[in-house]
KOLVEX-301668 format. One record per residue (C-alpha): chain; x, y, z. Coordinates in nm, 4 decimals, padded with zeros to 6 digits. Last residue first. Layout:
<'A'; <X; Y; Z>>,
...
END
This chain:
<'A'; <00.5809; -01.6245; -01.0628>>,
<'A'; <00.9155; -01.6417; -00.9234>>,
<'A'; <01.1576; -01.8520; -01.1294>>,
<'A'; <01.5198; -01.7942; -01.0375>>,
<'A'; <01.5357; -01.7307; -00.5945>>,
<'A'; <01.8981; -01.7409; -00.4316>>,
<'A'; <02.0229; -01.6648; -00.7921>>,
<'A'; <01.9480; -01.3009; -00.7757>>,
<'A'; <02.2035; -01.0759; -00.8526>>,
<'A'; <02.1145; -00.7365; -00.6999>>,
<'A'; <01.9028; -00.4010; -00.8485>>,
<'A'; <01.9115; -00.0669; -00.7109>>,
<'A'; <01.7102; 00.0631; -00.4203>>,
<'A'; <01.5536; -00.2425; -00.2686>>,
<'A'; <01.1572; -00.1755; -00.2364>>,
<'A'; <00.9168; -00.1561; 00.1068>>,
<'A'; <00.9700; 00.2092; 00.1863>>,
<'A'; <01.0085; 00.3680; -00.1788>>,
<'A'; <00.7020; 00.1513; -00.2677>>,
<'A'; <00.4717; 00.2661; 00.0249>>,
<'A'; <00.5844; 00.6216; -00.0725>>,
<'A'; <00.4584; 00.6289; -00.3897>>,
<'A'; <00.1306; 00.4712; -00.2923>>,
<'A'; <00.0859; 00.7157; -00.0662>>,
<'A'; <00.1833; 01.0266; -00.3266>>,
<'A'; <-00.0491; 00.8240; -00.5728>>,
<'A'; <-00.3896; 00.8573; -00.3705>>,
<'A'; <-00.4402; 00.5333; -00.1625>>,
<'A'; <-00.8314; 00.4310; -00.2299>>,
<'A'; <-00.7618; 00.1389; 00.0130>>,
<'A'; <-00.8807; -00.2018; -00.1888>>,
<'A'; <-00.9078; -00.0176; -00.5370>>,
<'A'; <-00.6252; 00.2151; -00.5173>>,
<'A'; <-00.4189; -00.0541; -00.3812>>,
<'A'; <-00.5178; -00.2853; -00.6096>>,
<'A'; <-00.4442; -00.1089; -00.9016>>,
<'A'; <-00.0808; 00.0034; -00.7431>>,
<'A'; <-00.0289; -00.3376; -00.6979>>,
<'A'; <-00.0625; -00.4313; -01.0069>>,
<'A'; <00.0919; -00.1163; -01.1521>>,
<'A'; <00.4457; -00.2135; -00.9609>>,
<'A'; <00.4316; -00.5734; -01.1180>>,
<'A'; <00.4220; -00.3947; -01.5292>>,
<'A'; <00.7071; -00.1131; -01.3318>>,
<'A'; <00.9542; -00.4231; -01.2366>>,
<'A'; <00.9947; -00.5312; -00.8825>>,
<'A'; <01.3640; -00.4646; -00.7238>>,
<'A'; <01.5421; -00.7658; -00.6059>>,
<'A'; <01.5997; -00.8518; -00.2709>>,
<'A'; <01.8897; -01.0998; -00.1799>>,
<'A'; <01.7500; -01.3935; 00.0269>>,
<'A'; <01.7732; -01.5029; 00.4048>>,
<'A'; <01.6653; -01.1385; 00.5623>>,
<'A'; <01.3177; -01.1286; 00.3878>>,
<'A'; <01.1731; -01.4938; 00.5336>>,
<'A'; <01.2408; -01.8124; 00.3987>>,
<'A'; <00.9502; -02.0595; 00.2951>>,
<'A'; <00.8376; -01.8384; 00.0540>>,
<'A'; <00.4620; -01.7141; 00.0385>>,
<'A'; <00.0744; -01.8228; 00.0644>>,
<'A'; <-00.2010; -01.6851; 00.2095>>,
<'A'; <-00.5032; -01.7621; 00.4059>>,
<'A'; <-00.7609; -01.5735; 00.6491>>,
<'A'; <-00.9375; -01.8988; 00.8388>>,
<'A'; <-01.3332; -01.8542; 00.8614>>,
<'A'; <-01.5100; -01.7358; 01.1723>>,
<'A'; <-01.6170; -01.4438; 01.0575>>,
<'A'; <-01.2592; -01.3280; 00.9788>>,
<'A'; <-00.9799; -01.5602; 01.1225>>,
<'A'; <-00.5827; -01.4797; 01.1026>>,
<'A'; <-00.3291; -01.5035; 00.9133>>,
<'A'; <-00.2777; -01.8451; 00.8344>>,
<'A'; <00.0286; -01.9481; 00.6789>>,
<'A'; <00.0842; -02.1554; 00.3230>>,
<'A'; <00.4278; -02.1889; 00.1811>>,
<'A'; <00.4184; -02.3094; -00.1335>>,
<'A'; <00.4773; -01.9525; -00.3013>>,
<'A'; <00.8179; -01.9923; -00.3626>>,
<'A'; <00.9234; -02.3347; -00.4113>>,
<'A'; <00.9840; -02.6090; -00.1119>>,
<'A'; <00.6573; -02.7925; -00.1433>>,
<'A'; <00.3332; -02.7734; 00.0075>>,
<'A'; <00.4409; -02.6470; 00.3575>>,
<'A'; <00.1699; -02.5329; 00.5774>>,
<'A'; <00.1384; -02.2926; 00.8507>>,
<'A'; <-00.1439; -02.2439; 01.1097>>,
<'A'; <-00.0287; -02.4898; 01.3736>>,
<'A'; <-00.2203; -02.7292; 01.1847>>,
<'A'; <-00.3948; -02.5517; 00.8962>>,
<'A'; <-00.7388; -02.5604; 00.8932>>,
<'A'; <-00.9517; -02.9120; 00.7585>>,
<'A'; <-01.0733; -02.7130; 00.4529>>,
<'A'; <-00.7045; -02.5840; 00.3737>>,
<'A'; <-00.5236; -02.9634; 00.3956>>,
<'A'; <-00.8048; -03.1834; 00.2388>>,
<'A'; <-00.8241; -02.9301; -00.0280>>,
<'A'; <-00.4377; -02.9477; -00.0780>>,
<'A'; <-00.5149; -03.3309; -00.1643>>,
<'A'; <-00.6017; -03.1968; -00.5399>>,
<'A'; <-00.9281; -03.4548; -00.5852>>,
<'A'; <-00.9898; -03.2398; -00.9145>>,
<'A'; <-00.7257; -03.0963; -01.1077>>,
<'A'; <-00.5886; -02.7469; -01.1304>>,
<'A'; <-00.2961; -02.6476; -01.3543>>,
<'A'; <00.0600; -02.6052; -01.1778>>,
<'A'; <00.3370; -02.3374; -01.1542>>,
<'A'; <00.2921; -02.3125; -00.8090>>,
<'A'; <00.0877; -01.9433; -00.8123>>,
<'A'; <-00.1546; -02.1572; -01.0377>>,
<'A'; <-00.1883; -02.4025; -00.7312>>,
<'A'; <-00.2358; -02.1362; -00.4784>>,
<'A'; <-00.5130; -02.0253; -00.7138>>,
<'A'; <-00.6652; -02.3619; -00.7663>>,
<'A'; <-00.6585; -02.4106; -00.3830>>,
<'A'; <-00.8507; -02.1000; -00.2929>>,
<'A'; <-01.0696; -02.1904; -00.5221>>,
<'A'; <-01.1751; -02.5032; -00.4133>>,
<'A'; <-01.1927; -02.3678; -00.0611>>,
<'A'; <-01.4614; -02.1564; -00.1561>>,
<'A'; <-01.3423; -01.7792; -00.1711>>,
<'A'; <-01.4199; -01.4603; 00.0444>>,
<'A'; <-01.1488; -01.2332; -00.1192>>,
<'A'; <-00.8885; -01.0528; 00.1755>>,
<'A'; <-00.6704; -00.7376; 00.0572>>,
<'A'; <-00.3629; -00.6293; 00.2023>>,
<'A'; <-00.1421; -00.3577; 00.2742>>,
<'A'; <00.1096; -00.5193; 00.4868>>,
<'A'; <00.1312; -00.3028; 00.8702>>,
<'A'; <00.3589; -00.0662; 01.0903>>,
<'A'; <00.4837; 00.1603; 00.7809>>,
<'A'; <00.8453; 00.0011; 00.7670>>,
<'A'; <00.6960; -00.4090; 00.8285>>,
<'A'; <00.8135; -00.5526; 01.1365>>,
<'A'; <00.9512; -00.9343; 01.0328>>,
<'A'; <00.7933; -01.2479; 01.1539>>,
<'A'; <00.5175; -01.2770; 00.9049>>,
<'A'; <00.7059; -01.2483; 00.6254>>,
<'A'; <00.5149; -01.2345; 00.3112>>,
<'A'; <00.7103; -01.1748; -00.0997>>,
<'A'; <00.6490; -00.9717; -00.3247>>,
<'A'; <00.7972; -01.0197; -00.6528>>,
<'A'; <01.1783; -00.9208; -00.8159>>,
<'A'; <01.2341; -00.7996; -01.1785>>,
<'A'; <01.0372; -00.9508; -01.4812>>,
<'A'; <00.6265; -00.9724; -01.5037>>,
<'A'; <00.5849; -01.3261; -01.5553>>,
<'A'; <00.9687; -01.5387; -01.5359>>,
<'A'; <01.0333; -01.3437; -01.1684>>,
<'A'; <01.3234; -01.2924; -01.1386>>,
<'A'; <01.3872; -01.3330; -00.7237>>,
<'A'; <01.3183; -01.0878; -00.4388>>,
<'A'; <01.0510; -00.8615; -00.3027>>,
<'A'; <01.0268; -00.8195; 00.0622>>,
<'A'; <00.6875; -00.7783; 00.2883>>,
<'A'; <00.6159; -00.7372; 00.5979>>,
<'A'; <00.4508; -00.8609; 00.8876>>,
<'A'; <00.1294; -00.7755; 01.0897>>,
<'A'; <-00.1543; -00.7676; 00.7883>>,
<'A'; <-00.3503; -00.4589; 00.7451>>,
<'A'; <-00.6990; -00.5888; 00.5456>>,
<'A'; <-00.8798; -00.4393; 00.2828>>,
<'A'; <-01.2124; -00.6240; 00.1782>>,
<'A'; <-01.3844; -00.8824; -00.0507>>,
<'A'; <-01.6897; -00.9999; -00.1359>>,
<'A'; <-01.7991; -01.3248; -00.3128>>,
<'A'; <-01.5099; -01.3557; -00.4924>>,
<'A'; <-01.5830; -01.4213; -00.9025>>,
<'A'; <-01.7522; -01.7170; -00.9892>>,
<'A'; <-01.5030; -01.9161; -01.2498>>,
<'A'; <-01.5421; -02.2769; -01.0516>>,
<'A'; <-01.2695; -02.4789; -01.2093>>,
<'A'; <-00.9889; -02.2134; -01.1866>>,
<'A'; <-00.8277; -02.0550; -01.4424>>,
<'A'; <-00.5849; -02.1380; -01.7203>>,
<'A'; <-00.3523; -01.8943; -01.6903>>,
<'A'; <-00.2250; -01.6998; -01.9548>>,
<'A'; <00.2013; -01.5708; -01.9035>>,
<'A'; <00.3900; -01.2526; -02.0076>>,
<'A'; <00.2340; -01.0575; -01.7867>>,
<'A'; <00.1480; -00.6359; -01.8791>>,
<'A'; <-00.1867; -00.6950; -01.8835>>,
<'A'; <-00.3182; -00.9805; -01.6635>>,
<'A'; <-00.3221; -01.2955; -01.9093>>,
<'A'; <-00.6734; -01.4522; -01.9053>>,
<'A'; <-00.8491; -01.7490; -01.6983>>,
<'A'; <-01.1687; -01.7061; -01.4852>>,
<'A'; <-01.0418; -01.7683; -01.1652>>,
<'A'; <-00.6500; -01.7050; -01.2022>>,
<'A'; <-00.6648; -01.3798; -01.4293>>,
<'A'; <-00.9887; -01.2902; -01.2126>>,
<'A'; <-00.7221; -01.2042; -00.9609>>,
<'A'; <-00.5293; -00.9444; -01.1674>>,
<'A'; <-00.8288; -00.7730; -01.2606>>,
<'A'; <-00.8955; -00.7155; -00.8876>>,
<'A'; <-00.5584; -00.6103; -00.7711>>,
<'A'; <-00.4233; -00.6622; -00.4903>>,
<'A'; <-00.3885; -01.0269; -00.6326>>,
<'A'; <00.0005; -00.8367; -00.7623>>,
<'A'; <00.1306; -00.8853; -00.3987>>,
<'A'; <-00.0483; -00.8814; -00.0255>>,
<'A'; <-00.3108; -01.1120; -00.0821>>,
<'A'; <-00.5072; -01.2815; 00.1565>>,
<'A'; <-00.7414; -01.5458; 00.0541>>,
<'A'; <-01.0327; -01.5477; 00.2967>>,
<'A'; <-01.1643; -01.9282; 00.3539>>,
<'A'; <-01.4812; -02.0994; 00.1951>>,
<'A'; <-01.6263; -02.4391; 00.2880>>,
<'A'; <-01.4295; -02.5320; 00.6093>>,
<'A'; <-01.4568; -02.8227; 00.8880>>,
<'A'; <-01.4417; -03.0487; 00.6012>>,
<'A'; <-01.7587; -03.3046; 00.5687>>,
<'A'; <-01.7482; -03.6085; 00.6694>>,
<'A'; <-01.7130; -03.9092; 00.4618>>,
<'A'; <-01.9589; -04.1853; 00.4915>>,
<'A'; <-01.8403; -04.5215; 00.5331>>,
END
C-alpha cells in the first residue's frame, strides 16, 4: 500500500517567548547553548535555518509562571483565551518543514529528536479542532493560530491558561531573549520594549510549585 503524503510539508512556528529571538532559535536547529542558558541542545535533524520569517500580533496573551531549570525565574507562557494588556502577543512566525517544527516542540519537552516521532503524523495532517495535547507538561500543548499562505501557524504552550497558575517573574538572561527578538522581529526601541514587560510581568516574585521545571 502506498502511503500518502501529509496534507502539510512546512508550517509557521509561532513564537511568542525566548524563539523571538533569532540566535535563540538556531540553539534548537543547529544545536548550541543560547547565551545566558544553562542548558545545550542537541538540535534538530535538518540544521537549515527558517526559510523566512516575519512578525506576527497574535490575539491572546501571555503570562509567565514556573522556575524555569534554563534561564531561572518564570517563562512565557500562550493563552489564547485571555485579552492581552496592549491588544495583541508580540510574535514572530519561522517558515519551517514539519520535521522541524516537531524537533523543536520536542526540545521544548525535554526530549531529543528521533526519526518516525508520531507528532509528525499529528502537525502534517493539521490539528483537529486546532489544538493538540502531547502530554500534560508545559509546552505540550499545541494550538493553531491561524493560517499564513495557506499553511497552519503553530505553537505550543501550557495546558492551563494565565488565571489557573501563580505567575512568576522572568529572570533578566530570559528578558534579553525576548528583547533580541523583539528588536529584530518589530524594531521596538527600548522605551517600548520596556513597557511591554512592565505590562505583561508579575511585580514581585511568588512561590511557584503549580509549575517546577519550565524550560
Amino acid at each position: 500500500m502506498v502511503q500518502q503524503p501529509h496534507p502539510f510539508t512546512h508550517v509557521w512556528y509561532v513564537s511568542y517567548g525566548s524563539n523571538l529571538c533569532r540566535e535563540r532559535l538556531l540553539c534548537y536547529l543547529q544545536g548550541g547553548r543560547p547565551p545566558g542558558a544553562r542548558r545545550s541542545y542537541v538540535g534538530a535533524r535538518d540544521h537549515a535555518a527558517p526559510q523566512t520569517d516575519s512578525a506576527v500580533d497574535l490575539p491572546g496573551r501571555i503570562y509567565f509562571a514556573g522556575e524555569s531549570s534554563v534561564w531561572g525565574g518564570g517563562v512565557a507562557f500562550y493563552d489564547h483565551d485571555q485579552t492581552s494588556p496592549g491588544g495583541f502577543t508580540p510574535a514572530r512566525a519561522y517558515l519551517l518543514t514539519v520535521q522541524q517544527f516537531v524537533d523543536v516542540a520536542v526540545q521544548e519537552m525535554h526530549r531529543d529528536p528521533h526519526p518516525d516521532d508520531p507528532l509528525e503524523l499529528v502537525v502534517g495532517s493539521g490539528l483537529a479542532a486546532g489544538r493538540f495535547e502531547a502530554g500534560p507538561g508545559t509546552y505540550e500543548t499545541l494550538i493553531e493560530v491561524g493560517r499564513r499562505d495557506g499553511l497552519p501557524m503553530l505553537t505550543f504552550t501550557a495546558p492551563h491558561g494565565t488565571d489557573d497558575v501563580r505567575h512568576t517573574p522572568p529572570s533578566p538572561a530570559y528578558l534579553h531573549m525576548l528583547a533580541e527578538g523583539l528588536r529584530e522581529a518589530y524594531h521596538w526601541d527600548n522605551d517600548r520594549i520596556t513597557g511591554y514587560f512592565d505590562a505583561v510581568t508579575p511585580p514581585t516574585s511568588v512561590p511557584s510549585a503549580d509549575l517546577d521545571d519550565a524550560p
